[in-house]
Every structure is written in C-alpha cells, then in structure tokens.
C-alpha positions as CSV (number, residue, x, y, z in Angstrom):
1,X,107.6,-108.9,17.4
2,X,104.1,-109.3,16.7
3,X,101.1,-106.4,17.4
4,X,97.5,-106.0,17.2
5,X,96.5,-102.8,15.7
6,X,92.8,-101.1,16.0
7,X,92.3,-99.0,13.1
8,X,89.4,-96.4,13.4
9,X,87.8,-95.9,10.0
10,X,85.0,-93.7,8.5
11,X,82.9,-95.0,6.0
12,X,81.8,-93.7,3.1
13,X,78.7,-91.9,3.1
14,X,75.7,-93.9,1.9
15,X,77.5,-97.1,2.3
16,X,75.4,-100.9,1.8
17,X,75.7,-102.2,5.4
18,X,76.3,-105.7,3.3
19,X,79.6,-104.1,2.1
20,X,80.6,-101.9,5.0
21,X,83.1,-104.4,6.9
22,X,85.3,-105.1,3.6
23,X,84.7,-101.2,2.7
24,X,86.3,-100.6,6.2
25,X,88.7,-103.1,5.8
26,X,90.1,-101.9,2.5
27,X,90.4,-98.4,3.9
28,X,92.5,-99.6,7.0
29,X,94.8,-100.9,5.1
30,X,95.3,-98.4,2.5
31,X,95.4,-95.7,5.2
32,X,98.5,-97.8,6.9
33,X,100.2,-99.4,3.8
34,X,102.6,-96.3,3.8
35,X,104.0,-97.6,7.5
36,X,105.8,-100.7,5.9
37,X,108.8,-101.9,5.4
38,X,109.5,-101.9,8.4
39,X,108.2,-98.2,10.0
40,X,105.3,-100.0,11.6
41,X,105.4,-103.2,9.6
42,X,107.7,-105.4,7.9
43,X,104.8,-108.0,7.1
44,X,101.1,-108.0,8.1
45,X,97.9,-110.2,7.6
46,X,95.2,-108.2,5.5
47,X,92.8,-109.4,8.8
48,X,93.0,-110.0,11.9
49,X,95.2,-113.3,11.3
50,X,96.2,-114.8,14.4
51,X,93.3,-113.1,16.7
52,X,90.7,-114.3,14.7
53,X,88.9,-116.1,17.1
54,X,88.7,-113.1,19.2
55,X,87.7,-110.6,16.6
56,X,85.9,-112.7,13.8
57,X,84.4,-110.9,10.4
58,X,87.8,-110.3,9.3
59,X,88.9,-108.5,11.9
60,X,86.0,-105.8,11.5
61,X,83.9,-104.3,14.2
62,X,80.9,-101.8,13.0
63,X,79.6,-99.4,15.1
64,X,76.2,-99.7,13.0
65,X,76.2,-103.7,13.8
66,X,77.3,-103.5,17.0
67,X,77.3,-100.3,19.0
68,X,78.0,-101.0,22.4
69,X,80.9,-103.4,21.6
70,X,82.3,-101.0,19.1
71,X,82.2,-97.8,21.6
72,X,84.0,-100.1,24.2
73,X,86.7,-101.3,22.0
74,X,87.1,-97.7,20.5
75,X,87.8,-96.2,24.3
76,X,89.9,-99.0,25.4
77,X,92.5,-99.2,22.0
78,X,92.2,-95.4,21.7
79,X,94.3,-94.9,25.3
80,X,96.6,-98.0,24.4
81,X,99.7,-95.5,22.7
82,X,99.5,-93.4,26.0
83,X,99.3,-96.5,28.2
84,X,102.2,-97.3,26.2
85,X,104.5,-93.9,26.9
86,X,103.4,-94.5,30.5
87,X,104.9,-97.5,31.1
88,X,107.9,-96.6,29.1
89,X,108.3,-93.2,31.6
90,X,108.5,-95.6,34.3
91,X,111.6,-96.8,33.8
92,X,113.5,-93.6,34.2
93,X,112.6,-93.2,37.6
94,X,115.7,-95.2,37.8
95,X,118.6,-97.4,36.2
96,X,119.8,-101.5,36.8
97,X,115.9,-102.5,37.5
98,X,115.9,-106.5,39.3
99,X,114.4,-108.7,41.8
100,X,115.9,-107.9,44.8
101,X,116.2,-109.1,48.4
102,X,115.5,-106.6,50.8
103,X,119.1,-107.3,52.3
104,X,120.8,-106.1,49.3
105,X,118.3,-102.9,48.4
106,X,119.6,-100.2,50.9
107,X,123.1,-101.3,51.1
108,X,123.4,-101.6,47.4
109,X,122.4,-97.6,46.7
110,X,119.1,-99.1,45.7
111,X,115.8,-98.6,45.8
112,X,112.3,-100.6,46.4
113,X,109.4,-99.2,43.6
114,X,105.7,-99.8,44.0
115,X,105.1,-103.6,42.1
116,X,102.1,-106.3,42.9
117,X,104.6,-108.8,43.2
118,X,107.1,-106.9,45.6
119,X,107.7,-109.6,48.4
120,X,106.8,-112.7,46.8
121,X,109.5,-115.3,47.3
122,X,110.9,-112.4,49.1
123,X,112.0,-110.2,46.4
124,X,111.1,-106.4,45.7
125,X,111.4,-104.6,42.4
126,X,114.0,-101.9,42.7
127,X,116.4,-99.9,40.7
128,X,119.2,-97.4,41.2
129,X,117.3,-94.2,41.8
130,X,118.0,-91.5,38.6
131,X,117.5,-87.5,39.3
132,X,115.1,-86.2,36.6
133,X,116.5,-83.0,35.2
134,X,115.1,-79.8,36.1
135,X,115.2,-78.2,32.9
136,X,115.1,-78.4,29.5
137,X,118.4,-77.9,28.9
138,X,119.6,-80.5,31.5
139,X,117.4,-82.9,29.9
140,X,119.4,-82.1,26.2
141,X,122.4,-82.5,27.9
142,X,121.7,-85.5,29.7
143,X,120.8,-87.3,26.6
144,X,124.1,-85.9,24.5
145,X,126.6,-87.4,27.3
146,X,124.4,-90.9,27.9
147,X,126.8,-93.2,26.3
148,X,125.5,-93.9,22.7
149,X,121.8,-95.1,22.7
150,X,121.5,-95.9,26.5
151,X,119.0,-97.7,28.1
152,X,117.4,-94.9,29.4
153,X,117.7,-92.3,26.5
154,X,115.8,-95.6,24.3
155,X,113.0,-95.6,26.8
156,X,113.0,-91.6,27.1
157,X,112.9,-91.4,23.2
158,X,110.0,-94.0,22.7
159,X,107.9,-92.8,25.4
160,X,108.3,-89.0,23.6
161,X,107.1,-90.7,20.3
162,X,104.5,-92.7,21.9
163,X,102.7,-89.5,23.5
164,X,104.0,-87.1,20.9
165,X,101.3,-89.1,18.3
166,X,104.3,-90.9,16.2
167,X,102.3,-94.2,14.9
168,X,105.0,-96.9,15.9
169,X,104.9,-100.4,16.1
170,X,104.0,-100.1,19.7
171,X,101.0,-97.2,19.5
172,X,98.7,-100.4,18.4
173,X,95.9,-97.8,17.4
174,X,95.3,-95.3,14.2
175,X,92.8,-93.1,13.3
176,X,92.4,-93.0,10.2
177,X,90.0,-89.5,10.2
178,X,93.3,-88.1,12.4
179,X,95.8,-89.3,10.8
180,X,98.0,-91.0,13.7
181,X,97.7,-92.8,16.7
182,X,95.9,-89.3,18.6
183,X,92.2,-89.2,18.1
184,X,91.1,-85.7,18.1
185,X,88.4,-84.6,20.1
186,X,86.1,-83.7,17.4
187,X,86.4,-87.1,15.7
188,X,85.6,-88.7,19.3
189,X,82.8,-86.4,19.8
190,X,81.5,-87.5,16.5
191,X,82.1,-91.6,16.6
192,X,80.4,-90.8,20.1
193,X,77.4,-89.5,18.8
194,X,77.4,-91.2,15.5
195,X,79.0,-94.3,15.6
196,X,77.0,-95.9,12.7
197,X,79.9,-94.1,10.9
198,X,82.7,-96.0,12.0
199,X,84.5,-98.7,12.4
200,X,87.5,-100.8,13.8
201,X,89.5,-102.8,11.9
202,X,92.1,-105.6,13.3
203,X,95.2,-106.4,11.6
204,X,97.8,-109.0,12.9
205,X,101.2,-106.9,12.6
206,X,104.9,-108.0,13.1
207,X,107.9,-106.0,13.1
C-alpha cells in the first residue's frame, strides 16, 4: 500500500533559511531510514513523490516560511496515528460487519451501528454484537483462544500499536525530536511557540 508520512523535524541551530528545506529533508530521512525493509517501508520516494502537487518544495513545509500553514499541518498529521487506533477500536464492537437490510438485522442476531450512509438504498451497517472483556485477564484469554490471528485480535493488536506510539506503516506521522509517532508535550509546547524551528517533511511511502 502506499502512505503519506509527515515528519516533524528540528533544525539545526543557526541554519541559512536558503538551506533549511533540504537540511530538513535530509534529516527526515535519516531519522526514518532505520524503518525499512519493510518495518515501515519497503520502498520510498526521498520527497513527496506522488503528492507533489499538493505539497511542492520537495515535500518540505517550514515553520519560518510559512507559519500558519505549518502549525495547521503539524496539528492535523500529529492526531492521524490516534485517528488511526480509533477507527481500528471500532471494529471490535462487533464481528461479520455488512450492508444489511433491516429485515435480516434483528432476526439474524445482528446489529445496526451508527454510519452516514445507514439507509441509503435501504441498507444499515451492522455487525454481530462482541462482549468486551471485563478484565485484563479476560482480554489475555480472549486473544489466546481466537483462532490463530483472527479478525478481531489483528484489529485489537494494531489499534494497541497505533496508540501505544509504535511508528507503523499506518501512524503516517514521526517526530523526529520524540522519537515515534507521539509528540511530547514539551516538543509541542516548543514548535508552538517557536516554530521557526521546525519543519514538516513529506515522503511518498509504500509497504
């Protein structure tokens, strides 16, 4: 598949603002070039490749260039890996998720979740309703007798990695100041108030 990563980068004290983008650039992908083969990557453009027209300069945005932008991009990719877990939980609420007629929900043990389409053509999205567990414990055991690598213990284990701060193919963000995918809030505080020091990179990912 292919993913658009943000990378949050610092730059180097007493940087030339003529060299900043393709300092910022060359740090994002040194920070990441660990995550290949395929951990995060199995190949990846050194820019923003395919979403060029949408993020030109190679892919680079700079807070000193262009603040408002920047500070916008930074707090909507920044929330993208727990966006991610969310939708992820979601499915567990319940199991053999369709398009259903309303006919066949109740009778059929299922059940009719909240979705903007629900009724078009006269369908509703519904599942098989799933118990969480009550305890840790339950939830260990509940994994161990899912037959192999279920459906639900793959959804369950990627939303865990997503909000744990695991950088995956699917957390689309890293800071590099952090780390991981998790900004910390004293290197948020800081882009906040300084974001002349930063940047976002862009790199056009597949795995």
């Amino acid at each position: 598949m292919q993913y658009l990563h943000a990378v949050l980068v610092r730059l180097p004290d007493g940087v030339d603002t003529a060299d900043a983008a393709e300092e910022a650039r060359r740090a994002a992908l040194g920070a990441t070039e660990c995550y290949g083969r395929g951990r995060v990557w199995d190949w990846r453009e050194k820019d923003a490749g395919r979403y060029a027209e949408r993020f030109p300069r190679r892919g680079v945005v700079l807070g000193c260039a262009e603040r408002d932008l920047f500070l916008q991009l930074l707090e909507e990719w920044r929330q993208v890996p727990l966006e991610r877990a969310l939708k992820e939980a979601a499915w567990l609420a319940g199991e053999e998720w369709d398009w259903r007629p309303l006919e066949d929900i109740e009778p059929g043990g299922f059940r009719v979740f909240e979705h903007p389409d629900n009724g078009r053509d006269g369908r509703f999205w519904s599942a098989r309703p799933v118990s969480w567990p009550e305890s840790a414990e339950e939830m260990v055991r509940r994994l161990w007798n899912e037959p192999g690598l279920s459906m639900w213990a793959y959804r369950f284990m990627k939303a865990v990695q997503l909000a744990a701060g695991d950088y995956v193919s699917d957390s689309c963000f890293y800071s590099v100041p952090d780390g991981g995918p998790k900004i910390s809030g004293e290197t948020l505080r800081d882009v906040r108030e300084h974001p002349e020091r930063y940047a976002l990179v862009f790199l056009d990912l597949h795995n």
